[in-house]
mmCIF file of the N, C-alpha and C atoms, coordinates in Angstrom:
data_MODEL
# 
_entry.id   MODEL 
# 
loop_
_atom_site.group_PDB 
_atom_site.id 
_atom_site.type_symbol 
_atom_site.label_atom_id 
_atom_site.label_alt_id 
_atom_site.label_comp_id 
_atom_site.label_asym_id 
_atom_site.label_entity_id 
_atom_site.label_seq_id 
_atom_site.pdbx_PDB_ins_code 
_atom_site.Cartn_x 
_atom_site.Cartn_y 
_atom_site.Cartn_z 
_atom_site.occupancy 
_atom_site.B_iso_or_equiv 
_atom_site.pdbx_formal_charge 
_atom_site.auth_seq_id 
_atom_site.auth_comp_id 
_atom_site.auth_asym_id 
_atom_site.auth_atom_id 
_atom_site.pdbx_PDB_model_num 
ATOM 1   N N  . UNK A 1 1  ? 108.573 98.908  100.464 1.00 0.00 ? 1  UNK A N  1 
ATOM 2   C CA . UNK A 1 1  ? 108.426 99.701  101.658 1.00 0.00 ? 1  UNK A CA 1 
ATOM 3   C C  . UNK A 1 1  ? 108.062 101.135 101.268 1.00 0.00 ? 1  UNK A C  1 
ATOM 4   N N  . UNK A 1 2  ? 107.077 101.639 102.011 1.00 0.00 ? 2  UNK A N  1 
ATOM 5   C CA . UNK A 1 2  ? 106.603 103.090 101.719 1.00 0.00 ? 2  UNK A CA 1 
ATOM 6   C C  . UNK A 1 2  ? 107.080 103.839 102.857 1.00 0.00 ? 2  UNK A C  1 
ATOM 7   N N  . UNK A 1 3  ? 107.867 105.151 102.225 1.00 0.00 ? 3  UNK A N  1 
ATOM 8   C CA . UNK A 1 3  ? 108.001 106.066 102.808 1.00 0.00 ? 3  UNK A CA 1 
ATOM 9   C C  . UNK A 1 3  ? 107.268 107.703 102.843 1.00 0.00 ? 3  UNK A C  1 
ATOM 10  N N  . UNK A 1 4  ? 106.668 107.930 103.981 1.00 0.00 ? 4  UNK A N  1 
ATOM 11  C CA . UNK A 1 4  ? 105.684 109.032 104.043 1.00 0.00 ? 4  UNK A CA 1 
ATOM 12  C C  . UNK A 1 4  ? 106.100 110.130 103.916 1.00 0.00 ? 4  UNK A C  1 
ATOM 13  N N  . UNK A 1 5  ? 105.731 111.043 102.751 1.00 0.00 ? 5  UNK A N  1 
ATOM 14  C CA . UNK A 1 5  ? 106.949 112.436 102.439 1.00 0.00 ? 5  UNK A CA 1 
ATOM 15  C C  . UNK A 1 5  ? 105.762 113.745 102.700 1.00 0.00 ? 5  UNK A C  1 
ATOM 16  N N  . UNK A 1 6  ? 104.962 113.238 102.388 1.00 0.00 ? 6  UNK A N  1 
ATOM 17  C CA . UNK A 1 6  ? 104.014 114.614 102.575 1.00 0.00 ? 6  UNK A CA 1 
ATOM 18  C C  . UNK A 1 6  ? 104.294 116.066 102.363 1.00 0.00 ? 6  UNK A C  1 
ATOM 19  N N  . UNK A 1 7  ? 104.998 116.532 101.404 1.00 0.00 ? 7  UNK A N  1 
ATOM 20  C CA . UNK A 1 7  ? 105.435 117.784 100.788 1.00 0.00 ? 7  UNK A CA 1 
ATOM 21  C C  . UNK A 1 7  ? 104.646 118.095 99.753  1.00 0.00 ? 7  UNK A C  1 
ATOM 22  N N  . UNK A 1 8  ? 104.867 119.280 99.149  1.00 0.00 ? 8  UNK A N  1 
ATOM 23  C CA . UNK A 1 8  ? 104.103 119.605 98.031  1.00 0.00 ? 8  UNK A CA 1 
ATOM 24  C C  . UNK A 1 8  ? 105.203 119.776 97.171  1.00 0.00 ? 8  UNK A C  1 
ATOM 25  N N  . UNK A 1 9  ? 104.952 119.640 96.377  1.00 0.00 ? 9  UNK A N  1 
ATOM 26  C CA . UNK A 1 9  ? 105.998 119.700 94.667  1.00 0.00 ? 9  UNK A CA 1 
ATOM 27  C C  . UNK A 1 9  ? 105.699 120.530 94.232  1.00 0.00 ? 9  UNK A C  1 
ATOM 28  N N  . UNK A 1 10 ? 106.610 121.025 92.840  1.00 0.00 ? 10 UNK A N  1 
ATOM 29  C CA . UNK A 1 10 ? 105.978 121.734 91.428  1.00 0.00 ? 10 UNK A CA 1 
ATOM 30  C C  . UNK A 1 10 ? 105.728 120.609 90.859  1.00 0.00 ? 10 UNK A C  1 
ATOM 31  N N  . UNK A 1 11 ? 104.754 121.333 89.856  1.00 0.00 ? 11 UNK A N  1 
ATOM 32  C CA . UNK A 1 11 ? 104.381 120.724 88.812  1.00 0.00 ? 11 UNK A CA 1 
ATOM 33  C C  . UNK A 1 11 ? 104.830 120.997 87.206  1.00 0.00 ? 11 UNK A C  1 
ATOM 34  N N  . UNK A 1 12 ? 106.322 120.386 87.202  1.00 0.00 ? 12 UNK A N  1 
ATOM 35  C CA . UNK A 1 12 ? 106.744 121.079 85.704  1.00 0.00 ? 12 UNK A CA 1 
ATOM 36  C C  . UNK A 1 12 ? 106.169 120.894 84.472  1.00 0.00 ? 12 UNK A C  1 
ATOM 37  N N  . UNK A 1 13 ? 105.552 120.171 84.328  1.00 0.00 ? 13 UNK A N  1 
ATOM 38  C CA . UNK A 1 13 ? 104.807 119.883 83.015  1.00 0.00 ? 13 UNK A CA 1 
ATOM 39  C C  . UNK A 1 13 ? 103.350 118.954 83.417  1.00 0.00 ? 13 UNK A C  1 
ATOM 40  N N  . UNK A 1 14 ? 102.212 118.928 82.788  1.00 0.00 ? 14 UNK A N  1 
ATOM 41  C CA . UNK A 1 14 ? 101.017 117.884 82.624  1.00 0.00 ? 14 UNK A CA 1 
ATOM 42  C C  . UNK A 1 14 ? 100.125 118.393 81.809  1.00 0.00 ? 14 UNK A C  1 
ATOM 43  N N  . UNK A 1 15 ? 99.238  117.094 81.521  1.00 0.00 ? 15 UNK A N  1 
ATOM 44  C CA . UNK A 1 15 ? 98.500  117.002 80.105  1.00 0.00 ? 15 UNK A CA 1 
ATOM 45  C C  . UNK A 1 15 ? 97.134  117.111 80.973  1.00 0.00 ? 15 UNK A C  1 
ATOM 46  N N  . UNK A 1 16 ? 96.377  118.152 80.240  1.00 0.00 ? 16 UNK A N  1 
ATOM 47  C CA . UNK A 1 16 ? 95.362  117.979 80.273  1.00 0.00 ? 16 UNK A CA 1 
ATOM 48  C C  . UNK A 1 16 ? 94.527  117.580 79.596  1.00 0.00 ? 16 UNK A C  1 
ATOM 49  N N  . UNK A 1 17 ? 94.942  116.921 77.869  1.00 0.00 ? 17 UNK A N  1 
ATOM 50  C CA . UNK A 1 17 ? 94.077  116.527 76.914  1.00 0.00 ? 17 UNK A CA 1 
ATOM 51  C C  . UNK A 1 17 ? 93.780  115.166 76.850  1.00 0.00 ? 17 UNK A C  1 
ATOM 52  N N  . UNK A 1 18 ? 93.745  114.483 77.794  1.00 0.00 ? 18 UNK A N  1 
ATOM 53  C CA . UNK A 1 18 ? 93.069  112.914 78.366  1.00 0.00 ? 18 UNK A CA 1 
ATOM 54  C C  . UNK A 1 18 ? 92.515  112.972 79.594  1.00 0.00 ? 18 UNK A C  1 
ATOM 55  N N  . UNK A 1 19 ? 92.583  114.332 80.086  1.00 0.00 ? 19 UNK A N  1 
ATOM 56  C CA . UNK A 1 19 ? 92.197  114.307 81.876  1.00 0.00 ? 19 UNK A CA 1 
ATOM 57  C C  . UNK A 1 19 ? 93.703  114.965 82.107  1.00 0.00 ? 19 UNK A C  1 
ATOM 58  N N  . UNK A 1 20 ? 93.939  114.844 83.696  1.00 0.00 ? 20 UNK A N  1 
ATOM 59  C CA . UNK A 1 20 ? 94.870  115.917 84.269  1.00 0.00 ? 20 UNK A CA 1 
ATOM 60  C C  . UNK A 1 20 ? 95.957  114.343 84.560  1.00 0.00 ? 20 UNK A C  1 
ATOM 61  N N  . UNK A 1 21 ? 97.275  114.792 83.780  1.00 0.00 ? 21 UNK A N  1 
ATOM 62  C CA . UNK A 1 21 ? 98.178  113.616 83.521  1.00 0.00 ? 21 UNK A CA 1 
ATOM 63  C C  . UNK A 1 21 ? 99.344  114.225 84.137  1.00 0.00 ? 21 UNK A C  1 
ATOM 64  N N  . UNK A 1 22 ? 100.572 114.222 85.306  1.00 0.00 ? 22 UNK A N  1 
ATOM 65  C CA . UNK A 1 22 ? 101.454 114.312 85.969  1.00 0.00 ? 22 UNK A CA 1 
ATOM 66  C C  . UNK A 1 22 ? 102.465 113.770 84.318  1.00 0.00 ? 22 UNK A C  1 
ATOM 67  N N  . UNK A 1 23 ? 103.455 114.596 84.279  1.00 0.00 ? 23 UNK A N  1 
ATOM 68  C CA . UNK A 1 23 ? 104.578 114.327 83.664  1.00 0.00 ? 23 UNK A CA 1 
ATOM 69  C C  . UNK A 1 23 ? 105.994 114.772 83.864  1.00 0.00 ? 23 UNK A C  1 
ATOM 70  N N  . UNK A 1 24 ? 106.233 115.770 84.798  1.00 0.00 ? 24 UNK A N  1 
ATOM 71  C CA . UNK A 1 24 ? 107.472 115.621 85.040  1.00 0.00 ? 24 UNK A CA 1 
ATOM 72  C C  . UNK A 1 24 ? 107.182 117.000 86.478  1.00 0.00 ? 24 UNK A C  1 
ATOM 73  N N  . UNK A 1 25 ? 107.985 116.732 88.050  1.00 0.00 ? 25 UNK A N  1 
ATOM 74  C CA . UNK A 1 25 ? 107.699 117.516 88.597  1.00 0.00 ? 25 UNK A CA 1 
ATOM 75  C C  . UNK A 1 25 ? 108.821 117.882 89.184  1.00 0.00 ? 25 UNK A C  1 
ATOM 76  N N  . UNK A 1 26 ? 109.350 118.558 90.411  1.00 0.00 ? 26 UNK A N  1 
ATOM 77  C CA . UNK A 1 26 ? 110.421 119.098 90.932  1.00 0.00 ? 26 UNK A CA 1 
ATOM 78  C C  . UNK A 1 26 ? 109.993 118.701 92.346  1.00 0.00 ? 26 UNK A C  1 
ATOM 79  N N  . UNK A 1 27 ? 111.002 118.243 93.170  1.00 0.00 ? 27 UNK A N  1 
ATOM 80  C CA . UNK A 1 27 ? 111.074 118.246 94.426  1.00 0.00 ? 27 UNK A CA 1 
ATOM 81  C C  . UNK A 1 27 ? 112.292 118.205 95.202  1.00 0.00 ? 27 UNK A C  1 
ATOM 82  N N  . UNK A 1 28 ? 112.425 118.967 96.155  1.00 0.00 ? 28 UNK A N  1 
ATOM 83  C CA . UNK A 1 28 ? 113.437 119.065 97.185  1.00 0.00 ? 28 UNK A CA 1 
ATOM 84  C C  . UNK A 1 28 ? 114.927 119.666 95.985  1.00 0.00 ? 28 UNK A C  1 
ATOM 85  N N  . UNK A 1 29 ? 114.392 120.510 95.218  1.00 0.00 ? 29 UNK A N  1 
ATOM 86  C CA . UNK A 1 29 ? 115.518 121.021 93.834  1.00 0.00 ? 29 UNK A CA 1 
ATOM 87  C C  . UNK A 1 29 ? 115.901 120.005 92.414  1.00 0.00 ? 29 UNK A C  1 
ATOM 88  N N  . UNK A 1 30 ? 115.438 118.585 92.526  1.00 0.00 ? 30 UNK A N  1 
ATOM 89  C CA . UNK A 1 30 ? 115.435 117.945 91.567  1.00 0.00 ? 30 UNK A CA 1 
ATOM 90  C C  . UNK A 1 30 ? 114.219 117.793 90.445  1.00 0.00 ? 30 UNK A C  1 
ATOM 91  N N  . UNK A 1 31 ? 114.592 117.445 89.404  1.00 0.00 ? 31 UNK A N  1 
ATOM 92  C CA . UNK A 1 31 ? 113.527 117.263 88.581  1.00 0.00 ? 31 UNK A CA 1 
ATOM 93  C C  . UNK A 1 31 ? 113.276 115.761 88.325  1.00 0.00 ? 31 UNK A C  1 
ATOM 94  N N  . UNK A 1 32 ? 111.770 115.266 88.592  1.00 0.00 ? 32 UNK A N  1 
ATOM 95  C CA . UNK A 1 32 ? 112.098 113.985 88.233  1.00 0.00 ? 32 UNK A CA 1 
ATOM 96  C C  . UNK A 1 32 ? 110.842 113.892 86.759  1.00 0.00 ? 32 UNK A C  1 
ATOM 97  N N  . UNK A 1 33 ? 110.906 113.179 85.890  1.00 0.00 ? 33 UNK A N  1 
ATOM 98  C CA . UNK A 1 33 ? 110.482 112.819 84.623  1.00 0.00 ? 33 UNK A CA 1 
ATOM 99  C C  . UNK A 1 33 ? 109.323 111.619 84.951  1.00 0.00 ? 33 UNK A C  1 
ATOM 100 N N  . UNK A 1 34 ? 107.968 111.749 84.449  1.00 0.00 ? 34 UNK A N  1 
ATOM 101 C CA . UNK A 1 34 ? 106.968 110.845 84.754  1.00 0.00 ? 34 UNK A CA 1 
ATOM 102 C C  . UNK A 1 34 ? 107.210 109.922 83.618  1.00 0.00 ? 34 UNK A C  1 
ATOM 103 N N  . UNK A 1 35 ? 107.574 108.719 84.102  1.00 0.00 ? 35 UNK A N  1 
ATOM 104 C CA . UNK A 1 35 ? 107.713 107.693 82.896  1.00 0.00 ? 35 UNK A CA 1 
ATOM 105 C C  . UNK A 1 35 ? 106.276 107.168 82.408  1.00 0.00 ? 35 UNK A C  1 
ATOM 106 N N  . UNK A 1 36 ? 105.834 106.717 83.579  1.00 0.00 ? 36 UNK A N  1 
ATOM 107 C CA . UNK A 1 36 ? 104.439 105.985 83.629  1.00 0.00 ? 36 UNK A CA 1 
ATOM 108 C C  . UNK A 1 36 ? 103.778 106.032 84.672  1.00 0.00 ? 36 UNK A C  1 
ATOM 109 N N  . UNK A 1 37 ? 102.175 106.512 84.572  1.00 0.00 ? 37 UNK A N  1 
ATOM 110 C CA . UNK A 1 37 ? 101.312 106.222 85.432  1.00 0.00 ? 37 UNK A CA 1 
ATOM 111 C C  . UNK A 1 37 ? 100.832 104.893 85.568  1.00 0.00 ? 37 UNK A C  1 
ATOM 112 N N  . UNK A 1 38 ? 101.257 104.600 86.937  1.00 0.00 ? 38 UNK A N  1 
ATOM 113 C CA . UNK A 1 38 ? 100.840 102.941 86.891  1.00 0.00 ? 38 UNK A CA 1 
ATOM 114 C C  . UNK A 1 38 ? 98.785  102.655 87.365  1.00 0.00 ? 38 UNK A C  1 
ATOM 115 N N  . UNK A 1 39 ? 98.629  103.993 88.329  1.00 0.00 ? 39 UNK A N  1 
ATOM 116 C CA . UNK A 1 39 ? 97.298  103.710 88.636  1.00 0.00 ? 39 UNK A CA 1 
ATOM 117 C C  . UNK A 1 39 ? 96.776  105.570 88.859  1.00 0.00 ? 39 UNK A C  1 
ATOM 118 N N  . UNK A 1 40 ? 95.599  105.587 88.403  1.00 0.00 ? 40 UNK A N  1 
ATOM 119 C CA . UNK A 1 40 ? 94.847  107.153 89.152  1.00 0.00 ? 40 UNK A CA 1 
ATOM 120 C C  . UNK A 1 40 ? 93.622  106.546 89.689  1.00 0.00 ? 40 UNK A C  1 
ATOM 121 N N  . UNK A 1 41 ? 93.368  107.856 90.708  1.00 0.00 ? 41 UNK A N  1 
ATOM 122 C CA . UNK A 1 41 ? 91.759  107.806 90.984  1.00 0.00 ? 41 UNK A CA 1 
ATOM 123 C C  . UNK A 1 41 ? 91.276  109.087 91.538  1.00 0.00 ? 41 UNK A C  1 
ATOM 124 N N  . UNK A 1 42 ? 90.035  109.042 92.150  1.00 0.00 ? 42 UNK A N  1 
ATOM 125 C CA . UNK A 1 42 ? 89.801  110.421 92.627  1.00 0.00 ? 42 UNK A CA 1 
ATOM 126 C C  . UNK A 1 42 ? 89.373  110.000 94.114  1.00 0.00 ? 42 UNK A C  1 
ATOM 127 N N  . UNK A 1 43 ? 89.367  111.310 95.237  1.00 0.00 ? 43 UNK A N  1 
ATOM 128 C CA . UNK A 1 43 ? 89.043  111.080 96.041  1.00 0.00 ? 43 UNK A CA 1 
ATOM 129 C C  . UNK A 1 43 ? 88.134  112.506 96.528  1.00 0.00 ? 43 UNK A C  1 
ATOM 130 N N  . UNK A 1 44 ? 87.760  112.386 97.775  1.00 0.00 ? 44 UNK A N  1 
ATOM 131 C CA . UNK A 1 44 ? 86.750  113.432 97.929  1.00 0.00 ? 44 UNK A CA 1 
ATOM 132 C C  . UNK A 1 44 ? 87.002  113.996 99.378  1.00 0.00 ? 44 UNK A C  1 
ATOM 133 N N  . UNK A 1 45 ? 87.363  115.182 100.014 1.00 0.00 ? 45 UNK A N  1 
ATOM 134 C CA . UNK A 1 45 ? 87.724  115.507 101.192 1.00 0.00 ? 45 UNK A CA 1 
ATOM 135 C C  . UNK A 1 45 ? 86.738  116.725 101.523 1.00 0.00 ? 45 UNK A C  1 
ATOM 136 N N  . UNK A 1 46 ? 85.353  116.457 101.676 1.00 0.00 ? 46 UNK A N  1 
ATOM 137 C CA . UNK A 1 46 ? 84.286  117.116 101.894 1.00 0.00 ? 46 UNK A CA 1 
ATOM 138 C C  . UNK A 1 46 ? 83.848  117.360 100.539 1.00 0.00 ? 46 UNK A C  1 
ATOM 139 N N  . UNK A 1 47 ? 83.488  118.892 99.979  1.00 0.00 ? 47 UNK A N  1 
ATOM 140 C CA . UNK A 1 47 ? 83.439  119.170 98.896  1.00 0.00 ? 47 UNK A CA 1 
ATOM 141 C C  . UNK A 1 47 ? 84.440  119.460 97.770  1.00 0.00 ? 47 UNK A C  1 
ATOM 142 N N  . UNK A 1 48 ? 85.909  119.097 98.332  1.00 0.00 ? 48 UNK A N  1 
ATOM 143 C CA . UNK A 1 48 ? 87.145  119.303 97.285  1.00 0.00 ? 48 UNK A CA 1 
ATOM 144 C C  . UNK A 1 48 ? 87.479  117.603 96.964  1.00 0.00 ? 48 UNK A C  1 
ATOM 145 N N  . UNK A 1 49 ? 87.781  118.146 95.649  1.00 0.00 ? 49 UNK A N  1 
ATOM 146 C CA . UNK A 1 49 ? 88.376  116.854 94.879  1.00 0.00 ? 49 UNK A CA 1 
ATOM 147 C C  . UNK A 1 49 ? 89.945  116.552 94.823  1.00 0.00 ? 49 UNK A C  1 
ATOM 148 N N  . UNK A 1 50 ? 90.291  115.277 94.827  1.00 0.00 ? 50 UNK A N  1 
ATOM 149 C CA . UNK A 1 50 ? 91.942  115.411 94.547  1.00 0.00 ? 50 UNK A CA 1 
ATOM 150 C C  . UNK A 1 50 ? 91.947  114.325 93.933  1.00 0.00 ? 50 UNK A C  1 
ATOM 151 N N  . UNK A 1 51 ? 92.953  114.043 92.618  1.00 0.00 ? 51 UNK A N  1 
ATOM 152 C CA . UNK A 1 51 ? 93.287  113.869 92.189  1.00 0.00 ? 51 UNK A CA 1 
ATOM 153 C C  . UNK A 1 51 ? 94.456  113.120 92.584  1.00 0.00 ? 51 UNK A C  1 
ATOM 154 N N  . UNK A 1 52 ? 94.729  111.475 92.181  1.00 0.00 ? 52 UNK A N  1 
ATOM 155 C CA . UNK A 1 52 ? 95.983  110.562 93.190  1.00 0.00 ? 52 UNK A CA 1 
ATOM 156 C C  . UNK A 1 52 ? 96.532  109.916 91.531  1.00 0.00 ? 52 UNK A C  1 
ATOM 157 N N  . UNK A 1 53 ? 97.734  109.867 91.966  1.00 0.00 ? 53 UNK A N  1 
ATOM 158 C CA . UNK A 1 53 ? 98.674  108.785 90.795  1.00 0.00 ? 53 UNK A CA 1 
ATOM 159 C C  . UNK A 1 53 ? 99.738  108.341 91.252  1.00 0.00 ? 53 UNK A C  1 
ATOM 160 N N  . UNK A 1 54 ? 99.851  106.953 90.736  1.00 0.00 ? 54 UNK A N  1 
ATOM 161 C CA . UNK A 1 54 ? 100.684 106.407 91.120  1.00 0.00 ? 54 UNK A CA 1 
ATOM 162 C C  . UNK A 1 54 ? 101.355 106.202 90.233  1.00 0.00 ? 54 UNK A C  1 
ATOM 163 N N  . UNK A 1 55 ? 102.716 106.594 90.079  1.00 0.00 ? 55 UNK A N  1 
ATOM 164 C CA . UNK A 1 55 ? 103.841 106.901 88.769  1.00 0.00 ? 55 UNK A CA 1 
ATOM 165 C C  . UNK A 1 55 ? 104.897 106.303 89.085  1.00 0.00 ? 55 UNK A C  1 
ATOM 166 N N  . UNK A 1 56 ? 105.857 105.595 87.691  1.00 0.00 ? 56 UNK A N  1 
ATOM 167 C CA . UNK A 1 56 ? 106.973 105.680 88.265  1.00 0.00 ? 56 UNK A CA 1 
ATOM 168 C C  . UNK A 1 56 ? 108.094 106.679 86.780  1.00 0.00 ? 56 UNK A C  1 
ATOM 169 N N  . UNK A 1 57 ? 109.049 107.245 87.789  1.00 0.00 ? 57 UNK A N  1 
ATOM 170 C CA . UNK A 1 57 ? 109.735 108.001 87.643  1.00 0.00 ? 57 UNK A CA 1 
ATOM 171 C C  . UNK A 1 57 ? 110.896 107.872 86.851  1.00 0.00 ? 57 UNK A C  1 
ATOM 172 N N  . UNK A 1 58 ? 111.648 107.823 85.876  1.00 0.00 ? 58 UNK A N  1 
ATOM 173 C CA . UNK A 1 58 ? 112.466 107.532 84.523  1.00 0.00 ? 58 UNK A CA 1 
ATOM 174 C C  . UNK A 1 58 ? 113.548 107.184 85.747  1.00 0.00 ? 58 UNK A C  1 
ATOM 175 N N  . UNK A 1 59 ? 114.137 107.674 86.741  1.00 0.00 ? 59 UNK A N  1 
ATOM 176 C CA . UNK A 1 59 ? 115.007 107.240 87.415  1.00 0.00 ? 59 UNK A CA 1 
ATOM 177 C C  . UNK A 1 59 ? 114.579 105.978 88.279  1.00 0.00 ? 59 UNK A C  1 
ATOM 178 N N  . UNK A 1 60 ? 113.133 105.034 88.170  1.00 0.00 ? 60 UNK A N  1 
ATOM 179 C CA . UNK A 1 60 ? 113.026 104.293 89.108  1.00 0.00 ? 60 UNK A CA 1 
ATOM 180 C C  . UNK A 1 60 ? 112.204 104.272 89.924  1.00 0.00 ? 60 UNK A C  1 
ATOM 181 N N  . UNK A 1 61 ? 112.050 105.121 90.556  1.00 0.00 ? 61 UNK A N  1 
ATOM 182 C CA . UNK A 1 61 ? 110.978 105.580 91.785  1.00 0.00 ? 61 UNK A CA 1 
ATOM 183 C C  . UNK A 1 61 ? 109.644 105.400 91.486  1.00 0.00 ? 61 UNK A C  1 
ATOM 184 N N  . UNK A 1 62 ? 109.219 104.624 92.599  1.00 0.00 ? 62 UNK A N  1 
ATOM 185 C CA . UNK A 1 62 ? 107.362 104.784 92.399  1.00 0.00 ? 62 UNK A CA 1 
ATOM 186 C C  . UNK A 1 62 ? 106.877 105.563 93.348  1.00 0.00 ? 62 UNK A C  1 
ATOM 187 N N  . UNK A 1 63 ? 105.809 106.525 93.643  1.00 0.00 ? 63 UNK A N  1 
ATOM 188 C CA . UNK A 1 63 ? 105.957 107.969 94.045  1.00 0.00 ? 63 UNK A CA 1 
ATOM 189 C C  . UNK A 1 63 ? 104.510 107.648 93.555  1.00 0.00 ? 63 UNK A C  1 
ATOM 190 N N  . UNK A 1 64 ? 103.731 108.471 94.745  1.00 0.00 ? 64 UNK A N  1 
ATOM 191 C CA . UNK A 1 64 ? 102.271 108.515 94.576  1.00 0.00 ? 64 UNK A CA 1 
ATOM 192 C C  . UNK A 1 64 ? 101.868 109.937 95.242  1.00 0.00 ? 64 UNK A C  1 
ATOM 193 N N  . UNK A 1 65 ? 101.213 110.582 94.205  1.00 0.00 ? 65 UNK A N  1 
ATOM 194 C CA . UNK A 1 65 ? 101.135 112.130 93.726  1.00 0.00 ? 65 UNK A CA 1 
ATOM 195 C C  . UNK A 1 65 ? 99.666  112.232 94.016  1.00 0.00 ? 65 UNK A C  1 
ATOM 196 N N  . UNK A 1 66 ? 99.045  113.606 94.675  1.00 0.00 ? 66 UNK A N  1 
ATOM 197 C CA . UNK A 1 66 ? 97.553  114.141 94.179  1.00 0.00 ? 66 UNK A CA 1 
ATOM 198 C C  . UNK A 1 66 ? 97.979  115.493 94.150  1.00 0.00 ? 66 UNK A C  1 
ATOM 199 N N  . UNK A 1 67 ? 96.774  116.044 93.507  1.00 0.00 ? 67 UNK A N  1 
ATOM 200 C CA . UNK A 1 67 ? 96.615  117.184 92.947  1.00 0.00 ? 67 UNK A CA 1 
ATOM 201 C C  . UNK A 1 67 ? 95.134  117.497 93.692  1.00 0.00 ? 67 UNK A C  1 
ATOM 202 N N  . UNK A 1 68 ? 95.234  118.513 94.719  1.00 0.00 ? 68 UNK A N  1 
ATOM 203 C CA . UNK A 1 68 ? 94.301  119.191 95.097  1.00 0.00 ? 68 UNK A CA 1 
ATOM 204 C C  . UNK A 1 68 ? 93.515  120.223 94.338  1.00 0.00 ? 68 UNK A C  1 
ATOM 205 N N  . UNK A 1 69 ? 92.058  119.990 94.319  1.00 0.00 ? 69 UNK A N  1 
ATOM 206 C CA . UNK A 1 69 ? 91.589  120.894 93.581  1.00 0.00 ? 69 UNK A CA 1 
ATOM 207 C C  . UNK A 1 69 ? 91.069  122.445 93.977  1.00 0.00 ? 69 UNK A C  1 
ATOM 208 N N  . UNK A 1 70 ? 91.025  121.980 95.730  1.00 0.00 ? 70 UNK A N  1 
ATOM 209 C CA . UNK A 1 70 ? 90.634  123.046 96.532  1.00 0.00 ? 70 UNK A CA 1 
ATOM 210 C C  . UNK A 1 70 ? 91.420  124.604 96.345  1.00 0.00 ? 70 UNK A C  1 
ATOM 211 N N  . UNK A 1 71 ? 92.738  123.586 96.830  1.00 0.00 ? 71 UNK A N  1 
ATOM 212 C CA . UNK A 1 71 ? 94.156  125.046 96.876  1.00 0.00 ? 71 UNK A CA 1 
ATOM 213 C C  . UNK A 1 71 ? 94.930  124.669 96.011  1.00 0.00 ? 71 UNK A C  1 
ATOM 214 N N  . UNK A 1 72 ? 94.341  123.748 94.957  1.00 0.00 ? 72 UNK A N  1 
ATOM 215 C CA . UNK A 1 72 ? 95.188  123.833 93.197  1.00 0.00 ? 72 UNK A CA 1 
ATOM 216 C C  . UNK A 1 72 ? 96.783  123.623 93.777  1.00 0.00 ? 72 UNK A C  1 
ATOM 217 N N  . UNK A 1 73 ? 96.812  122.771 94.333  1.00 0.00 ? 73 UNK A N  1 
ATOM 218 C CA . UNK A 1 73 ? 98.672  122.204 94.673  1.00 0.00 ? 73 UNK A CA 1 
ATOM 219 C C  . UNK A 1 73 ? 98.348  120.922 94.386  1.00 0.00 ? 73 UNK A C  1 
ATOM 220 N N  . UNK A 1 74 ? 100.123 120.785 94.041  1.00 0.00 ? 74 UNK A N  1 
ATOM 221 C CA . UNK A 1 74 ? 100.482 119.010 94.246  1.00 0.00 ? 74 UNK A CA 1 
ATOM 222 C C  . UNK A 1 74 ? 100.782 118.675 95.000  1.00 0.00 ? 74 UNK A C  1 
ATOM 223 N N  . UNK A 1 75 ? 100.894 117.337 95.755  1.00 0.00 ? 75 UNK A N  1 
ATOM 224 C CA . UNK A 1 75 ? 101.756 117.105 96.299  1.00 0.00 ? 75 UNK A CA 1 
ATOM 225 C C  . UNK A 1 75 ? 102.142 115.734 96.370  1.00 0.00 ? 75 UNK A C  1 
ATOM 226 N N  . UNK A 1 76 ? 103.692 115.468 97.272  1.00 0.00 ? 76 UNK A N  1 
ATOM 227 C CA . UNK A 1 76 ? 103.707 113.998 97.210  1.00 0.00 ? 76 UNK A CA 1 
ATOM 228 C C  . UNK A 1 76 ? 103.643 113.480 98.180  1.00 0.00 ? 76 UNK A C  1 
ATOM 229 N N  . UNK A 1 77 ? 102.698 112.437 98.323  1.00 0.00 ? 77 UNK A N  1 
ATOM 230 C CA . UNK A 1 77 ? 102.506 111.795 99.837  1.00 0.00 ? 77 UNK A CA 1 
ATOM 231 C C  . UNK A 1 77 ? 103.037 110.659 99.812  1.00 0.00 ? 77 UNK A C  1 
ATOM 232 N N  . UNK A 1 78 ? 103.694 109.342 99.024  1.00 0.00 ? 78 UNK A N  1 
ATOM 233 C CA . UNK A 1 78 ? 104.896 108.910 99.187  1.00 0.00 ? 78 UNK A CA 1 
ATOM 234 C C  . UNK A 1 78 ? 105.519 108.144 98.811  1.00 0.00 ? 78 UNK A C  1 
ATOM 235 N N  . UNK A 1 79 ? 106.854 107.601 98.526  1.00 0.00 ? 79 UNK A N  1 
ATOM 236 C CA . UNK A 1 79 ? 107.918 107.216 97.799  1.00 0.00 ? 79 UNK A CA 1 
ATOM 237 C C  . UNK A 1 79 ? 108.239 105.889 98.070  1.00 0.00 ? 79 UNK A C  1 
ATOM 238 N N  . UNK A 1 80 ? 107.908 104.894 97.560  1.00 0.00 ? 80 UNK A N  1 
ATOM 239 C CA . UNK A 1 80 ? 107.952 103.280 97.550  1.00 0.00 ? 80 UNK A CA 1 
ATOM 240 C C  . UNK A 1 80 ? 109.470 102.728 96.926  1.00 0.00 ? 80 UNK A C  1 
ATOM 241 N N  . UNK A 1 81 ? 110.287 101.890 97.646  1.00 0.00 ? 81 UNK A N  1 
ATOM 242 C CA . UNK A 1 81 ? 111.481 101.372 97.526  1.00 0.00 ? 81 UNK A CA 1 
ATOM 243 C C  . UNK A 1 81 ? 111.706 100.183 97.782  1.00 0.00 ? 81 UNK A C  1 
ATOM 244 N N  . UNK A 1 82 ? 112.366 99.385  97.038  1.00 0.00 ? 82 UNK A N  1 
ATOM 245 C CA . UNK A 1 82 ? 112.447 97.816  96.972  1.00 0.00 ? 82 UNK A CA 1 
ATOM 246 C C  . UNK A 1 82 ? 113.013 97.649  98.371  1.00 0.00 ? 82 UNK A C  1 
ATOM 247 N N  . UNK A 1 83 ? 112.199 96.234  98.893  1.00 0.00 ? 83 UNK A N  1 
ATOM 248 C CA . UNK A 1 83 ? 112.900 95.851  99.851  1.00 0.00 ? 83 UNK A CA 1 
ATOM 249 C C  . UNK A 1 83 ? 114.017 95.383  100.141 1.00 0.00 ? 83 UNK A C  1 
# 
């Protein structure tokens, strides 16, 4: 089940030496740790690019992230939980 969070995060740490890689971010005062990217892609919202991943999180969570290139934010649009 997906839940729609639509906030923006920090971005505490990412790699840019394979492409732009999510590794550990902050939200709502927690820190969560990028275990694994399970999927990326790009998308296109006129002439700005964003950047989507689908991660899951050392605590569990699968959480699907972009990175706007327009206004250079993250954010998370939303948080998947076993049924």
């Amino acid at each position: 089940m997906a839940t729609e969070i639509l906030e923006p995060v920090e971005m505490v740490s990412w790699s840019r030496g394979a492409g732009l890689v999510p590794c550990r971010f902050r939200w709502r005062g927690r820190v969560y740790r990028v275990s694994r990217v399970n999927a990326s892609w790009e998308s296109r919202e006129g002439s700005v690019r964003r950047f989507h991943f689908m991660v899951r999180t050392s605590s569990g969570d699968t959480c699907e992230l972009h990175f706007d290139a327009g206004d250079m934010r993250w954010m998370l649009d939303c948080v998947y939980s076993d049924p």
